[in-house]
C-alpha positions in Angstrom: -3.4 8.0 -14.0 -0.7 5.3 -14.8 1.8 2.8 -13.3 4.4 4.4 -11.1 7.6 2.9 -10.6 7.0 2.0 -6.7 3.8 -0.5 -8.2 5.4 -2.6 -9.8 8.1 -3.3 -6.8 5.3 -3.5 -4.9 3.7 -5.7 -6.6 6.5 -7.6 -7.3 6.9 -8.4 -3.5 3.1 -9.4 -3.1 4.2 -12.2 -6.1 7.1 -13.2 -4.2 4.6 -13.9 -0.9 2.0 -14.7 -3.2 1.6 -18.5 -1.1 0.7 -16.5 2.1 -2.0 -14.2 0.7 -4.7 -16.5 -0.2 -7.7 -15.6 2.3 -5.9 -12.5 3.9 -7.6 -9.3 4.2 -6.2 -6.7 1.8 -6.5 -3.0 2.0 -4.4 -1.2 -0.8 -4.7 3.3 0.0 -3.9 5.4 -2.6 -4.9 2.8 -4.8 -4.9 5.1 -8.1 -5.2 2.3 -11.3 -4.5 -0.4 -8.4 -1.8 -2.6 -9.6 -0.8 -3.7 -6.1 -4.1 -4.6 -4.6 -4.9 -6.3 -8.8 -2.1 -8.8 -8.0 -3.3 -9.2 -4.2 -6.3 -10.5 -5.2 -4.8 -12.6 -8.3 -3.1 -14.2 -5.6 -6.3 -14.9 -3.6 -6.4 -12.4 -1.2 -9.6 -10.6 -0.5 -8.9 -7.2 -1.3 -10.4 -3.3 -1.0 -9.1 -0.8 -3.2 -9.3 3.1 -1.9 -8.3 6.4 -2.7 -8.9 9.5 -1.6 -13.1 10.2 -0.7 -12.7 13.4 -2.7 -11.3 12.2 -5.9 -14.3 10.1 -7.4 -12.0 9.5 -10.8 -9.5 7.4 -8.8 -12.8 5.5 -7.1 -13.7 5.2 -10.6 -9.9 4.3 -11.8 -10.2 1.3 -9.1 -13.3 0.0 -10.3 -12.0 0.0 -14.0 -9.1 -1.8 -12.9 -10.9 -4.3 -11.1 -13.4 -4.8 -14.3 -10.7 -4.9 -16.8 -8.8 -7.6 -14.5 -11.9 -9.6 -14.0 -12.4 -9.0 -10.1 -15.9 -8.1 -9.0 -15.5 -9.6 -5.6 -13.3 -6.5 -5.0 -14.7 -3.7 -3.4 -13.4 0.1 -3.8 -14.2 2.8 -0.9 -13.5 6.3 -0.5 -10.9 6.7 2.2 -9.2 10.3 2.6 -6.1 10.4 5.0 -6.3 11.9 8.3 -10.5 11.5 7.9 -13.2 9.8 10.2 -15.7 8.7 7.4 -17.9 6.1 7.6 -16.3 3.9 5.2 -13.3 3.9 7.5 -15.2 3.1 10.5 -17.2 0.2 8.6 -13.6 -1.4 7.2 -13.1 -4.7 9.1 -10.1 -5.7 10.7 -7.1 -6.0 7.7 -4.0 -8.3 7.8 -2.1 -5.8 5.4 -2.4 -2.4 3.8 -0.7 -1.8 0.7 0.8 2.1 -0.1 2.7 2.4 -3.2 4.7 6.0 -3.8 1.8 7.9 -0.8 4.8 8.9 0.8 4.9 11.3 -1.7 4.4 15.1 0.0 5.4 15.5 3.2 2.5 17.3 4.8 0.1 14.1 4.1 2.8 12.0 6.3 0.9 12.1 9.6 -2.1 11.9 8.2 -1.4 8.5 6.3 0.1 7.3 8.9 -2.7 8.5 11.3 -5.4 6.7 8.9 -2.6 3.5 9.5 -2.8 3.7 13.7 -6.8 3.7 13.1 -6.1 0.6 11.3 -3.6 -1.0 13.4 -5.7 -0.4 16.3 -8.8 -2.8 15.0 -5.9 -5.2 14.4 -2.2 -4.8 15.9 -0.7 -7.3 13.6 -1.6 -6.0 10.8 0.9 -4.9 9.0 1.6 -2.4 6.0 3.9 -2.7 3.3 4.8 0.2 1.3 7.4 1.5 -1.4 8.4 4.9 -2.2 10.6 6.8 -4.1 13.3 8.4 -2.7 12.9 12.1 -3.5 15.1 14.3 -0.7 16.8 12.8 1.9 15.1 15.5 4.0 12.3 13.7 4.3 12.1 11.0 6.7 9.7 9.0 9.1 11.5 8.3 11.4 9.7 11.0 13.8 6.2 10.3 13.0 6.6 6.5 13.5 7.8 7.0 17.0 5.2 9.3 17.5 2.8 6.8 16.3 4.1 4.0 18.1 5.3 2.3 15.3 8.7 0.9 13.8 9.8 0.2 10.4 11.4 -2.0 8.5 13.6 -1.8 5.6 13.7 -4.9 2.8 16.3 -5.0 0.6 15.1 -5.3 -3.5 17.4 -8.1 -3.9 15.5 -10.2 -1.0 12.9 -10.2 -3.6 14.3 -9.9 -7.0 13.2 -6.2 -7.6 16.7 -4.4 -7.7 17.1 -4.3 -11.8 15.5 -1.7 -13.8 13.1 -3.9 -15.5 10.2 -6.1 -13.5 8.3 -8.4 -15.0 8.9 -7.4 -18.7 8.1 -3.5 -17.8 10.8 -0.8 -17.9 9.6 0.1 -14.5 11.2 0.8 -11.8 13.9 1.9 -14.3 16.3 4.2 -12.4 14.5 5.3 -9.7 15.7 4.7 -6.5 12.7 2.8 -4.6 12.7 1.6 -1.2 10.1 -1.0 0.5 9.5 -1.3 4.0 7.0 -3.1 6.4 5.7 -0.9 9.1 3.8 -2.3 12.0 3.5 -1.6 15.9 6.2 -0.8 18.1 5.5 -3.6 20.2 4.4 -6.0 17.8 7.7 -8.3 16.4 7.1 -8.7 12.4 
C-alpha cells in the first residue's frame, strides 16, 4: 500500500476546489491509504472512505489513515464493485465520488462504473471525479459510459496546476502520464 501517482493529482484538484467542499458529501472507492478523501475532509467535506468488502487490510489501511490524519468523523465501509451489499444500499445520497488509478484492469470497468450508476441514481448530480494512468490506448470508456448513460469530461492538468512532475513537494506524479476527468449523467450539464 502506498501513494500512487493518480493521488496526488487528485488530490491536488480537491485543493484547487477546496472552497466548494466544505459540507459536501464525499465518497472516495478504491480508497487504499486514502489521500484523496484525507484532503476531502481537511477541506471540510464529510467524507467515507471504501475499498473493496473483501480486502479487510485496505478497510484497515483507511482507518489508519484517518487516525494518523486526525479524522474520526470519517467513516470507512466495505464497498466491492459490481456488488449489492448492504453498506452500499445504506450510503446516502453523495455530491462526489472520488476514484484515483481504479481504472486500472479492464474487466473491473463496468463494474465500477455499475457501482457509479447505483450512486448516480440516489443522486443525478452527483458527480465523480477520477484520474488514471494512461496504460494502453486500447483501453477506453468511451463504450461503457454510453452504455451507462453517462458522459465524461476531460480536465486539462494545467487548469489546475498539476502538469509538472512534482506536486506539492512530492516526486509524484513524476512521468506518468495521468489524466482527470469528471464523469456524471448523460443528461445532467456539469
Amino acid at each position: 500500500m502506498y501513494v500512487w501517482p493518480c493521488a496526488v493529482v487528485l488530490a491536488q484538484y480537491l485543493w484547487f476546489h477546496r472552497r466548494s467542499l466544505p459540507g459536501k458529501a464525499v465518497l472516495e472507492i478504491g480508497a487504499g491509504v486514502s489521500l484523496p478523501g484525507i484532503m476531502a475532509a481537511k477541506c471540510g467535506a464529510e467524507v467515507i472512505l471504501s475499498d473493496s468488502s473483501e480486502l479487510p487490510y485496505c478497510l484497515e489501511i483507511c482507518r489508519k489513515s484517518c487516525e494518523m490524519n486526525n479524522l474520526p468523523q470519517v467513516r470507512v465501509v466495505g464497498l466491492t464493485w459490481g456488488h449489492v451489499s448492504q453498506d452500499l444500499l445504506a450510503l446516502p445520497p453523495q455530491d462526489i465520488i472520488l476514484a484515483s488509478d481504479v481504472f486500472f484492469e479492464p474487466e473491473d470497468f463496468e463494474d465500477i462504473l455499475t457501482t457509479v450508476y447505483f450512486l448516480m441514481e440516489k443522486n443525478p448530480k452527483v458527480q465523480l471525479w477520477s484520474t488514471y494512468q494512461v496504460r494502453s490506448a486500447d483501453w477506453s470508456l468511451e463504450a461503457l459510459l454510453y452504455k451507462w448513460d453517462m458522459k465524461c469530461v476531460h480536465i486539462p492538468l494545467e487548469s489546475f496546476d498539476a502538469d509538472k512532475e512534482d506536486i506539492a513537494e512530492s516526486a509524484l506524479p513524476g512521468r506518468h502520464t495521468v489524466e482527470m476527468l469528471v464523469i456524471s449523467f448523460a443528461k445532467d450539464s456539469l
